[in-house]
C-alpha positions in Angstrom: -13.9 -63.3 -44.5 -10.5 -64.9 -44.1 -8.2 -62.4 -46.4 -8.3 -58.7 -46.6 -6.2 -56.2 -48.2 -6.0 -52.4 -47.1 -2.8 -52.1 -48.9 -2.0 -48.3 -49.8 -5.3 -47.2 -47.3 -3.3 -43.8 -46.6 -6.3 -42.4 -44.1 -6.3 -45.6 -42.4 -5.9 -44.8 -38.8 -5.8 -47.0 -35.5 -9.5 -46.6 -34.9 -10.2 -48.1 -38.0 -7.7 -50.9 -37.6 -9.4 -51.8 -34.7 -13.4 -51.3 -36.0 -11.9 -53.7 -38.8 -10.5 -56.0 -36.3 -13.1 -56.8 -34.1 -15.8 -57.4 -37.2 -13.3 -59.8 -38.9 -12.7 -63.0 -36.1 -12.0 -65.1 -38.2 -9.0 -62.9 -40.5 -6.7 -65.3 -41.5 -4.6 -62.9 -44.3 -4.0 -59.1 -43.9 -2.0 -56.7 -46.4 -1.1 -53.6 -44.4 1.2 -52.4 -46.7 1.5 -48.9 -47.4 -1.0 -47.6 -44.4 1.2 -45.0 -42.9 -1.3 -44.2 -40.3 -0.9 -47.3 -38.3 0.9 -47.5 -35.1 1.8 -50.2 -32.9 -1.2 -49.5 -30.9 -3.4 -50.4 -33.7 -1.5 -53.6 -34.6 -1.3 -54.8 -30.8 -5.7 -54.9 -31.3 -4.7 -57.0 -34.8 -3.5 -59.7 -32.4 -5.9 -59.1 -30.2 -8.9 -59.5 -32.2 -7.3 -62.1 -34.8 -5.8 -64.9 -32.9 -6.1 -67.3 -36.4 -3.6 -64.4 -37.7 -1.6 -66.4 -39.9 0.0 -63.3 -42.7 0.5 -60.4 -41.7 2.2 -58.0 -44.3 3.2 -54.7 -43.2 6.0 -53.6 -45.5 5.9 -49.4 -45.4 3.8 -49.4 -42.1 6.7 -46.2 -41.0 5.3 -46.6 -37.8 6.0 -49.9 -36.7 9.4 -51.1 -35.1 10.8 -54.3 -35.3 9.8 -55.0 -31.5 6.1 -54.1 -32.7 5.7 -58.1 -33.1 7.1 -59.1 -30.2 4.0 -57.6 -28.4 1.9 -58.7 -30.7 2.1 -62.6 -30.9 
C-alpha cells in the first residue's frame, strides 16, 4: 500500500498511528485530516516508520504545531 486515507478517523489515537505505521513501509500518501486524536508524538513515529513519506496532509490535526515537522523530517 502506497496511499491511505484516515481522514475524519475521530478515535484515531497515537497507538494506532503508530500500529498503522509500522505495517505500512512503504506509505507514500497519508490524509490525516480531521483525526483530532493525533499528537506530535504520534506523527514523530509517521517519519519514523515512513521514510518514502512524500504527502502528508494534516489539515485539522488541533494537536499539531507548526514545529511538529521540523522533528519530523
Amino acid at each position: 500500500m502506497t496511499a491511505l486515507s484516515l481522514e475524519n478517523c475521530f478515535q484515531l489515537t497515537d497507538s494506532g498511528l503508530k500500529s498503522m505505521a509500522q505495517s505500512s513501509p512503504h506509505l507514500e500518501e497519508l490524509n490525516l485530516s480531521g483525526c483530532m486524536g493525533i499528537s506530535a508524538t504520534g506523527f514523530a513515529v509517521v517519519g519514523d516508520y515512513n521514510p518514502q513519506l512524500k504527502a502528508l496532509q494534516v489539515s485539522g490535526c488541533r494537536q499539531i504545531k507548526p514545529w511538529t515537522f521540523m522533528k519530523m523530517f
